[in-house]
C-alpha positions in Angstrom: 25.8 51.9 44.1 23.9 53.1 41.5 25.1 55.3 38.4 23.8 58.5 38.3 21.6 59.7 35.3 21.7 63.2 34.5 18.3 64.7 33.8 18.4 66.3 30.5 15.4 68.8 31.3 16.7 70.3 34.4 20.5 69.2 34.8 20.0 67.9 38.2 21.0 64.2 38.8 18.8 61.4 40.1 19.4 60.0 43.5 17.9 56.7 42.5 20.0 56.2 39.5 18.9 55.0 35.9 15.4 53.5 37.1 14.5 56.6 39.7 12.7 58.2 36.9 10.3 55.0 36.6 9.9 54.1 40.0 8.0 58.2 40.1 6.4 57.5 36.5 5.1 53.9 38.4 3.9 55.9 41.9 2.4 58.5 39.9 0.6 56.5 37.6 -0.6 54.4 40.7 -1.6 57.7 43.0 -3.6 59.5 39.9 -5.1 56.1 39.2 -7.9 55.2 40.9 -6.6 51.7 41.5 -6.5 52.1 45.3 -9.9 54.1 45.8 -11.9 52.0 48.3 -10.0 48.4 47.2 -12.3 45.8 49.4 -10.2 44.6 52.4 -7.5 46.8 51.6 -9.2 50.2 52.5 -5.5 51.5 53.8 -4.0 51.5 49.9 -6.5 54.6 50.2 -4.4 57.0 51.7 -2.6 57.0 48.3 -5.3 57.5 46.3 -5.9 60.9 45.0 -9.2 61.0 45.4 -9.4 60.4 48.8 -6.4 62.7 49.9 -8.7 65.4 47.9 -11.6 64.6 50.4 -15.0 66.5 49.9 -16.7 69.4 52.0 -18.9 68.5 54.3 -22.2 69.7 54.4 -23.9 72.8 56.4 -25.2 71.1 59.7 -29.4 69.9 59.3 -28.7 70.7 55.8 -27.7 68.1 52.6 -26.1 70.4 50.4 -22.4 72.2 50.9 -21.3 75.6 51.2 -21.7 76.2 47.8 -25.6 75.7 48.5 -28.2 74.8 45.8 -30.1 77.1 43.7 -27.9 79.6 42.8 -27.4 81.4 39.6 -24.6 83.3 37.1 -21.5 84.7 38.1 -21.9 84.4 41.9 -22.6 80.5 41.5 -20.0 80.0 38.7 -17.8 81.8 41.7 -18.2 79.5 44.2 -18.1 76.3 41.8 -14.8 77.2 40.7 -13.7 77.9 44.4 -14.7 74.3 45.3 -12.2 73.1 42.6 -9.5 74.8 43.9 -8.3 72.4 46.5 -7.7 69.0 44.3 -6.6 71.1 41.1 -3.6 72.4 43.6 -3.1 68.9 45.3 -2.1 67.8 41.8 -0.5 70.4 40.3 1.7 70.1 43.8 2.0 66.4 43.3 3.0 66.7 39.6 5.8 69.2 40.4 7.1 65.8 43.1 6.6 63.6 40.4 8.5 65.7 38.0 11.5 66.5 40.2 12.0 62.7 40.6 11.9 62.0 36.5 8.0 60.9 36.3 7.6 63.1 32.9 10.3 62.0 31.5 9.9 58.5 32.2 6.5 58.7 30.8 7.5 60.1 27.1 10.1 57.5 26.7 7.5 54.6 27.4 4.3 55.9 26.8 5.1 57.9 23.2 5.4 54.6 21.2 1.9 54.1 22.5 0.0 57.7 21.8 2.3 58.9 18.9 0.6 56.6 16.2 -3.1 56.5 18.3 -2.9 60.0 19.3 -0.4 61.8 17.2 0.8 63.3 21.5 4.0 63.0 23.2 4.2 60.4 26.0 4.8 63.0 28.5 1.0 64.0 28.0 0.1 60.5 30.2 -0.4 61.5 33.4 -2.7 64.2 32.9 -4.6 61.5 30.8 -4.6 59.1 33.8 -5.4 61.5 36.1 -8.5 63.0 34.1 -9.9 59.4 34.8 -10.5 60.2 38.6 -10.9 63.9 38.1 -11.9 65.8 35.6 -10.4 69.5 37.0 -7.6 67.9 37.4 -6.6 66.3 34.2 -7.6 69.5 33.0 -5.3 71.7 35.0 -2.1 69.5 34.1 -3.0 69.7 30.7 -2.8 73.2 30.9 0.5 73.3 33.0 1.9 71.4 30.2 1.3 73.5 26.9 2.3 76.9 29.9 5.2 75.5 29.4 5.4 74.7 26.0 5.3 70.9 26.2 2.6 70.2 23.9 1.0 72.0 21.0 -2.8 73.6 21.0 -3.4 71.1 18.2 -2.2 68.3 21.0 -4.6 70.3 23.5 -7.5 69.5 21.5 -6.9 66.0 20.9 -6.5 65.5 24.8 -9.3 67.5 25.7 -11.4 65.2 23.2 -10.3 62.1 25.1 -10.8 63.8 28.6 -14.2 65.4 27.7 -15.3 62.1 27.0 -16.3 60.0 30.0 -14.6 62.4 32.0 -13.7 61.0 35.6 -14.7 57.9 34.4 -13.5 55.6 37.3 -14.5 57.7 40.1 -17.6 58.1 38.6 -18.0 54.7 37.5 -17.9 53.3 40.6 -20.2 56.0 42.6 -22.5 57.1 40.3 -22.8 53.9 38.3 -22.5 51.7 41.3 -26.4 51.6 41.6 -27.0 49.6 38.6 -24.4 47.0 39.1 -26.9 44.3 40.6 -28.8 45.1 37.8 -25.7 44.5 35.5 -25.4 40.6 33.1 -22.2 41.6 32.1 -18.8 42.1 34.3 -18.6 45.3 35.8 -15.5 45.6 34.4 -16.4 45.1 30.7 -18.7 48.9 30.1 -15.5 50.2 31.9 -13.1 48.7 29.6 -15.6 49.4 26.8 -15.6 53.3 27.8 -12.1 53.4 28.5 -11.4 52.4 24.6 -14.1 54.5 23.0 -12.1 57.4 24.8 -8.6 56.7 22.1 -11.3 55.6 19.8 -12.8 59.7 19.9 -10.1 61.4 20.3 -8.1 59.4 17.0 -11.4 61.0 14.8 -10.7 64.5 16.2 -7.2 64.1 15.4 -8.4 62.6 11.9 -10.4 66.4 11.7 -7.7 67.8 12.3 -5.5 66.5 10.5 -7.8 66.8 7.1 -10.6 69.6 7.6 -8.5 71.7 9.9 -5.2 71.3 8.9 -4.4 74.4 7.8 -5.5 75.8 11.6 -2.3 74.1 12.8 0.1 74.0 9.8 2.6 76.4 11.9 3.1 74.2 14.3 4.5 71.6 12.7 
C-alpha cells in the first residue's frame, strides 16, 4: 500500500499516495493540451480532449451562421458573444476544481516553478491555465482569474500571463484549423512556426516582466 500524503492546501489526504498529485498534474496537462485533438488513426484519444468535450453550436437550419447570427452590433452582440463562451469557460473551471481535489495544482508548483520563476518571475501553480490558454483562449483566461480570486498569484503575475496568453492565443487549436490551409503550401515542418510561436510566447511575456520590473516597478512594489 501506498503512504498517504497529506495535502497541505486543504488537509485532506491523497488516495493515491505520494505520486496521486502527478498522475492529476499529468491528466490535466494532457486533457487541456491539445495533444489528443483529431490525432490521425487515433480519433478515440478525442474524447479526452478539451476541445472536443467543449463541442460547438450548430448552426440555424438553411443558414451558415449560429445563434449568435451575423451582423449584429454593441451591447446586444457583446451579449450573446459572451453567452456562447459560457459553456467551455464552466467545463474548465469544473475540470480544474477535479484536478485540484486530486493534487494537480500542487503538483504543478513543485515541478513547473523551477521553470517559470527565473523566465517568468510566476509560481508553477500558474501552468495549467498557461496550457490551457493554448486550445482556448476564454478558458486560460477564466483560470487565471480563479487563481488571483483566490489569492494565488499577484496582479503583477496577471499581467505577465496575460502577456503570454494574449499572444498567439489558442495557438494549437487555431494552428491546426485556421492555419491548416497553408500547410501544402508550407517548406518547413509544420511543426517548426508552431514551436517558433510557442517560444516567442515566454520570449514576450519575459520583456513585460522586464517593464515591469524597471518602468513600472513602483506600480507593484506592495506586493512584494
Amino acid at each position: 500500500m501506498s503512504e498517504e500524503v497529506t495535502l497541505p492546501t486543504t488537509g485532506r489526504k491523497s488516495r493515491f499516495g505520494a505520486i496521486g498529485p502527478y498522475l492529476a498534474l499529468l491528466a490535466a496537462i494532457l486533457f487541456f493540451s491539445g495533444l489528443f485533438f483529431k490525432v490521425d488513426g487515433l480519433k478515440w484519444l478525442g474524447a479526452f480532449d478539451f476541445t472536443t468535450l467543449g463541442g460547438s453550436f450548430g448552426t440555424i437550419k438553411d443558414a451558415t451562421s449560429t445563434f449568435i447570427g451575423v451582423g449584429g452590433v454593441s451591447a446586444k452582440a457583446g451579449f450573446l458573444f459572451a453567452l456562447s463562451l459560457v459553456p467551455t469557460v464552466m467545463l474548465a473551471l469544473g475540470i480544474l476544481e477535479i484536478f485540484t481535489h486530486y493534487g494537480a495544482i500542487r503538483a504543478a508548483h513543485r515541478l513547473l516553478t523551477p521553470l517559470l520563476r527565473p523566465i517568468l518571475g510566476i509560481p508553477g501553480r500558474t501552468g495549467l491555465a498557461l496550457i490551457t490558454d493554448l486550445q482556448s483562449t476564454d478558458a486560460g483566461a477564466a483560470l487565471t482569474k480563479e487563481l488571483h480570486d483566490r489569492g494565488e498569484i499577484t496582479k503583477k503575475d496577471v499581467v505577465i500571463m496575460g502577456a503570454w496568453q494574449y499572444s498567439g492565443a489558442g495557438l494549437i487549436n487555431n494552428y491546426f484549423s485556421i492555419g491548416s490551409a497553408l500547410f501544402a503550401s508550407m517548406t518547413a515542418p509544420v511543426v517548426i512556426p508552431l514551436v517558433l510561436m510557442l517560444v516567442l510566447k515566454f520570449v514576450g511575456a519575459a520583456l513585460v516582466r522586464i517593464i515591469l520590473n524597471s518602468v513600472y516597478r513602483k506600480d507593484f512594489n506592495h506586493e512584494q
